[in-house]
C-alpha positions, -999 to +999 in steps of 0.1 A: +000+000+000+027+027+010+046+013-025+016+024-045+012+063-028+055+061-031+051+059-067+020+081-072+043+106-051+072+100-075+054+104-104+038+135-095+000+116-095-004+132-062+018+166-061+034+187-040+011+204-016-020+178-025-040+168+007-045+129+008-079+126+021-086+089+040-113+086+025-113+095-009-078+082-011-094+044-001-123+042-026-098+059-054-074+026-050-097+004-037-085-005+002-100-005+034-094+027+060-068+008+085-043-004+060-042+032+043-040+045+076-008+027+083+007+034+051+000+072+053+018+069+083+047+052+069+050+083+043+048+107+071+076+087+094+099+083+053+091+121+057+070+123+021+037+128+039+033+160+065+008+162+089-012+197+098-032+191+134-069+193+123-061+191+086-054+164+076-019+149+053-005+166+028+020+158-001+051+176+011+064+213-006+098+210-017+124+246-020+157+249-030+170+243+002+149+211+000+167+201-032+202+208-024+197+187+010+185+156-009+214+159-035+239+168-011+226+132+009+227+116-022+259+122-034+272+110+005+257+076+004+261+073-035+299+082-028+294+056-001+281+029-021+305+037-049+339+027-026+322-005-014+315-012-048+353-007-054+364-033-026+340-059-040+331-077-069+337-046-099+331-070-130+297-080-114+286-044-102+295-030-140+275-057-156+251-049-140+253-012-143+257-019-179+224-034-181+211-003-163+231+018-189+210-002-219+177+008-204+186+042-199+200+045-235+166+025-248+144+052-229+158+083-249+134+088-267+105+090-238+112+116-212+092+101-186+107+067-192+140+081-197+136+094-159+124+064-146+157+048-163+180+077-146+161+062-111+169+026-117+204+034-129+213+049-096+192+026-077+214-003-092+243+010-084+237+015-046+220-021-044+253-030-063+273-022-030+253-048-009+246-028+019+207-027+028+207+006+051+222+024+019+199+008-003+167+019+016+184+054+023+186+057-012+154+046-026+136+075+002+162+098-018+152+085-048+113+094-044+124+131-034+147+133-061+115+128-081+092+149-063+120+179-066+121+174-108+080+173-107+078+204-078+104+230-095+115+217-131+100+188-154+127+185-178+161+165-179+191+170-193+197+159-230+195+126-233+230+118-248+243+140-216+225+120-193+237+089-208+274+099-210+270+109-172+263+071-166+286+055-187+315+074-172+300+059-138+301+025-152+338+026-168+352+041-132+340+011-114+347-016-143+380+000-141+389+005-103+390+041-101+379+054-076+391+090-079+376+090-117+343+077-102+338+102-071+343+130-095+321+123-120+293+114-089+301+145-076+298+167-111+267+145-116+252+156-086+261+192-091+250+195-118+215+181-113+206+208-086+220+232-107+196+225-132+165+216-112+171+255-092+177+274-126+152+300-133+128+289-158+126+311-189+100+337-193+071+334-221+075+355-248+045+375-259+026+362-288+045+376-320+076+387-299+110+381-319+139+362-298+165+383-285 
């Protein structure tokens, strides 16, 4: 039950700032009160829910402070995973990220699938490490890394970009380096929240020319 609100969440179905009413919410997916109850509560404890006394539950708002927070986390258990990765089985972990790397490279075309690739690539690599407290820290960072592109910007970067980003992940870590593989995490990172907090261009008036 908390899977299915997660991914509504993620997907923007419910966004930021929507209030999750019990009821409605039940008879829209079909469950009994208590269940939902306990799930809404999971959401609020995973910190994706917030709860207003007398209100009810909202979706939470995300800011720019919000954003850098969850990239700046990101990039610390990413960086994490990335060194155990290192010390383990590397020919294993980059077969795996290559198959992650096909998917993301297949979804090029199809923004939304092409995001949902970007979230499976990274969710990969952290599962790659073996550690299960990294792997559920990052899939909670992985929902708000959604909800941030949905809340303030709903494009990503070109798709080649995006796709070179993760191949350079992949080679550092079928190749050992670890230097080579916290930079590009770290540029990849960067770069993200640079992009999500950019201003978003103005609209032009109908029959304006381009500067």
């Amino acid at each position: 039950m908390a899977d299915r609100i997660r991914v509504a969440i993620m997907r923007g179905t419910f966004p930021p700032g929507t209030q999750l009413g019990e009821v409605e919410l039940a008879a829209r997916l079909g469950v009994s009160r208590g269940p939902l109850r306990e799930a809404m509560q999971r959401l609020v404890a995973e910190g994706l829910l917030r709860s207003e006394s007398h209100r009810g539950l909202f979706v939470r708002d995300l800011d720019a402070a919000d954003v850098r927070d969850v990239y700046i986390a990101r990039t610390a258990v990413e960086r994490a995973a990335g060194l155990l990765i290192l010390a383990g089985d590397r020919a294993a972990a980059a077969e795996r990220l290559t198959s992650a790397l096909t998917t993301l490279e297949d979804a090029a075309g199809d923004p939304v699938a092409l995001a949902d690739a970007d979230h499976h690539f990274h969710s990969e690599f952290v599962a790659a490490a073996g550690s299960p407290r990294l792997r559920r820290m990052a899939d909670a960072l992985l929902v708000e890394t959604r909800m941030c592109l949905a809340a303030l910007q709903e494009t990503l970067p070109p798709a080649a970009a995006l796709i070179a980003e993760h191949r350079q992940m992949r080679d550092a870590v079928r190749d050992g380096d670890a230097e080579r593989l916290t930079a590009v995490l770290e540029a990849h990172m960067a770069d993200a929240v640079d992009r999500i907090l950019a201003p978003q261009p103005s609209v032009a008036p109908a029959g304006s020319v381009p500067a």
